[in-house]
C-alpha positions as CSV (number, residue, x, y, z in Angstrom):
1,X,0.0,0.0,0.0
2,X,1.3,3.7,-0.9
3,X,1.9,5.9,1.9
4,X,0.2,9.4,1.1
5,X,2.5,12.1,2.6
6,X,0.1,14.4,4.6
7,X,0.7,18.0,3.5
8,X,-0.3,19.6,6.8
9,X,3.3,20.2,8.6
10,X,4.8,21.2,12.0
11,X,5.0,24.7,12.7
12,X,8.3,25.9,10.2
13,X,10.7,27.4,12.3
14,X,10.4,30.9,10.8
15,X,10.7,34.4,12.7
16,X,8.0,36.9,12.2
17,X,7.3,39.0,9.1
18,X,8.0,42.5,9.8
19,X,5.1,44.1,11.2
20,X,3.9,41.4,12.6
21,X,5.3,42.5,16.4
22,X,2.7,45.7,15.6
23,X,-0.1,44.1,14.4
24,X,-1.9,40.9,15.4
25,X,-3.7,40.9,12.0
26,X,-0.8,40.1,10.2
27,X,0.3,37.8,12.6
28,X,-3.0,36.0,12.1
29,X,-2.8,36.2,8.6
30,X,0.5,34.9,8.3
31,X,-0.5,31.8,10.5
32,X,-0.8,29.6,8.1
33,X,2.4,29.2,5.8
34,X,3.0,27.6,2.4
35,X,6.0,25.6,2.1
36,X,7.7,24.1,-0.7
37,X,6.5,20.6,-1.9
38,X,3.4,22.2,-1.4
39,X,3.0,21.3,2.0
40,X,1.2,24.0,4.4
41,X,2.2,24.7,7.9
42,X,-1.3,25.9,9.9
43,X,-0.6,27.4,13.3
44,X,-4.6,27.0,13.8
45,X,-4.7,23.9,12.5
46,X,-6.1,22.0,15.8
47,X,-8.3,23.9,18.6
48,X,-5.5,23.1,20.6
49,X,-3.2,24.9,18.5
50,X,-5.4,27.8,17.8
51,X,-6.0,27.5,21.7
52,X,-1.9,28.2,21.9
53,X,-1.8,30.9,19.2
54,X,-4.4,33.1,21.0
55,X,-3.0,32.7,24.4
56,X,0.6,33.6,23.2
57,X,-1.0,37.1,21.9
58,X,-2.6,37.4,25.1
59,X,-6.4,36.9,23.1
60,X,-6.9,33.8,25.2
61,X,-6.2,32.8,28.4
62,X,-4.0,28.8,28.5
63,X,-7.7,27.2,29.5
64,X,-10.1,28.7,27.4
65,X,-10.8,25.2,26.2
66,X,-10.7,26.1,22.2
67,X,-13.4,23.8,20.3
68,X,-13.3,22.8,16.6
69,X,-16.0,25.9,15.8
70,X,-14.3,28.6,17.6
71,X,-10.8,27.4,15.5
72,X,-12.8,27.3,12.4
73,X,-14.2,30.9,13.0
74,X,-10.7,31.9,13.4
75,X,-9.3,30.5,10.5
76,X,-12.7,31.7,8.3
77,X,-12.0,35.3,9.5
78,X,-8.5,34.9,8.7
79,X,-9.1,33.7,4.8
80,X,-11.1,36.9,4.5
81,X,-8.3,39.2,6.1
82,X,-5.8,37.3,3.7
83,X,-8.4,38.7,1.0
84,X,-8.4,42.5,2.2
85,X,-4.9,42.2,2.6
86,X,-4.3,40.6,-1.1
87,X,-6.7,43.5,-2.3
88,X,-4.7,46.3,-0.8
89,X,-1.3,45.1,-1.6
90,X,-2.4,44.3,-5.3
91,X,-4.6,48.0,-5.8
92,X,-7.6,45.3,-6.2
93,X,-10.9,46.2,-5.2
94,X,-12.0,44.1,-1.7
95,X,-14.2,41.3,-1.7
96,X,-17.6,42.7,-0.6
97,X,-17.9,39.1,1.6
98,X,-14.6,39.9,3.4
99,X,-15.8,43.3,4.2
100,X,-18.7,41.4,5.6
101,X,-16.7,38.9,7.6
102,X,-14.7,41.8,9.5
103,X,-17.1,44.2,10.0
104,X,-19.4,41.5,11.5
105,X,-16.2,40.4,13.9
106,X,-15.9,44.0,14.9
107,X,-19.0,44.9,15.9
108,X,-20.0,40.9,17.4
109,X,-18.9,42.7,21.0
110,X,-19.4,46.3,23.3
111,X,-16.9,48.6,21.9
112,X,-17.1,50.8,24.7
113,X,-16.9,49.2,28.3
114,X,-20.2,49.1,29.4
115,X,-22.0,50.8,32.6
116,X,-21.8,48.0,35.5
117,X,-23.0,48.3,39.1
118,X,-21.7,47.1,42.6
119,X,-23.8,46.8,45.3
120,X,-20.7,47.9,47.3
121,X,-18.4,50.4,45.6
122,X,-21.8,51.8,43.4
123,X,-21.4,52.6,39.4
124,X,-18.0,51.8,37.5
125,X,-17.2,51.4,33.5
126,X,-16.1,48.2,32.3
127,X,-15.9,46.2,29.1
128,X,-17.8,42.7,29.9
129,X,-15.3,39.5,29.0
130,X,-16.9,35.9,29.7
131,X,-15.9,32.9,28.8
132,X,-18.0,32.2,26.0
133,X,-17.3,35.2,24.4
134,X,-13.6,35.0,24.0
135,X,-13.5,33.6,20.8
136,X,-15.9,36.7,19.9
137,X,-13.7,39.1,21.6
138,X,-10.2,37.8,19.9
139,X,-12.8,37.6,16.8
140,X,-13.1,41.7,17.4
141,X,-9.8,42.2,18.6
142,X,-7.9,40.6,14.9
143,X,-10.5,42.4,12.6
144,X,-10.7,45.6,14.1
145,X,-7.1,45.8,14.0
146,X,-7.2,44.7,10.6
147,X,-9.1,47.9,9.9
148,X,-6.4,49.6,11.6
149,X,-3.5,48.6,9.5
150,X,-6.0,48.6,6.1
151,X,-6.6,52.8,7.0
152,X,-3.4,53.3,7.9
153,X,-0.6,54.8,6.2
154,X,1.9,51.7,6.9
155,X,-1.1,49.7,4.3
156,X,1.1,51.7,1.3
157,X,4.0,49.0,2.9
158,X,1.7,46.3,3.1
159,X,2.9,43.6,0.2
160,X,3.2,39.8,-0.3
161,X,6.3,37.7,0.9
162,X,8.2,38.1,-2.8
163,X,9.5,34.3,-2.6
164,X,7.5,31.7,-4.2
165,X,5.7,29.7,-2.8
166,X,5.5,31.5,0.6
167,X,2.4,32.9,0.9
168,X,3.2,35.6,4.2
169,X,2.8,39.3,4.2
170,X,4.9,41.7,5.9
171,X,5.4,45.5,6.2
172,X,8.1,46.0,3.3
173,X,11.3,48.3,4.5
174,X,12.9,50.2,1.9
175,X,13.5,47.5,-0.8
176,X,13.4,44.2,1.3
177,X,10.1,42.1,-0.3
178,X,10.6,38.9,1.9
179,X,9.4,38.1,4.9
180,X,12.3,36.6,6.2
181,X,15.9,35.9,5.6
182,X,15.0,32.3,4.3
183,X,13.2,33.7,1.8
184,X,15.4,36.0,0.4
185,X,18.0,33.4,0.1
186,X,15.6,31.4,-2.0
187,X,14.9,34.5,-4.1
188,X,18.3,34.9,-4.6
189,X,19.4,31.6,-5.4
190,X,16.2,30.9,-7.9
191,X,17.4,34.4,-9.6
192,X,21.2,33.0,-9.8
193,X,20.0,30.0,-10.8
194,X,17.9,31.6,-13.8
195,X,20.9,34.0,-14.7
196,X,23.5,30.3,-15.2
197,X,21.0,28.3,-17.0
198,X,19.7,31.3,-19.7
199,X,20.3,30.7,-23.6
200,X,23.2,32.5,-24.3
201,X,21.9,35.1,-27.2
202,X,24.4,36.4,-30.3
């Protein structure tokens, strides 16, 4: 019997894409990776995983007890930041369904804190946060700063990872078009490579 190799992988060992350490979005975004061999690494792939990824950005806390439909929310609302994102970096008009998707995340929780009273200390503000509505509040949290970046003036720096067949996005500097230094060696070894194996032309 042939053994299928499974193209979901381990989490590549890969720092972040500039920006990412500003914006959560892009973090998010970039949490699932292509590889080569076209193999995908999907740091949401599991609720447990997603579970990790949250908490590590403090969205989550270790317990939250992540189930298959709150990871698949996540990754849904990621696929249609991806698609803002491609839209901006390319000059492309947005999908009207990933406008949807984010503006529905962003306005899914109390954007104010709301007015709560204790029968001891009297009126104070405060924004409510249970447990079933973490998902819905890291939900909020990844869109709205999606919206952020998107009306921002960093978006002009917003552009795909320029090494195929990563799939991340970063906040270019200056001329730099990868996301990492991985991927500019493999930009600059396929481009050497293309250089020594061109026709020679008279």
């Amino acid at each position: 019997m042939r053994i299928v190799k499974e193209a979901l992988m381990e989490e590549p060992a890969l720092p972040p894409a500039q920006g990412e350490a500003d914006h959560l979005s892009l973090a998010l975004v970039n949490s699932a990776v292509a590889l080569p061999g076209g193999h995908t690494a999907d740091l949401l792939g599991t609720p447990a995983r997603a579970n990790d990824w949250l908490t590590e950005r403090g969205l989550a806390p270790v317990d939250a007890g992540m189930r298959e439909m709150c990871a698949s929310q996540l990754r849904s609302l990621r696929e249609q930041i991806r698609s803002l994102f491609a839209s901006r970096a390319e000059g492309l008009p947005a999908l009207p369904a990933a406008l949807a998707a984010v503006n529905d995340a962003m306005t899914r929780v109390p954007t104010a804190p709301l007015l709560q009273w204790d029968a001891k200390t009297g009126p104070y503000r405060a924004t409510p946060h249970p447990t079933s509505a973490i998902v819905d509040h890291a939900l909020a949290t990844l869109a709205a700063d999606a919206a952020d970046l998107l009306t921002s003036p960093a978006a002009e720096r917003l552009t795909a990872c320029g090494s195929a067949p990563c799939n991340r996005y970063l906040l270019r500097h200056g001329r730099r078009h990868w996301c990492s230094t991985r991927c500019g060696d493999r930009a600059r070894a396929a481009r050497a490579y293309a250089r020594r194996t061109r026709p020679a032309t008279d």
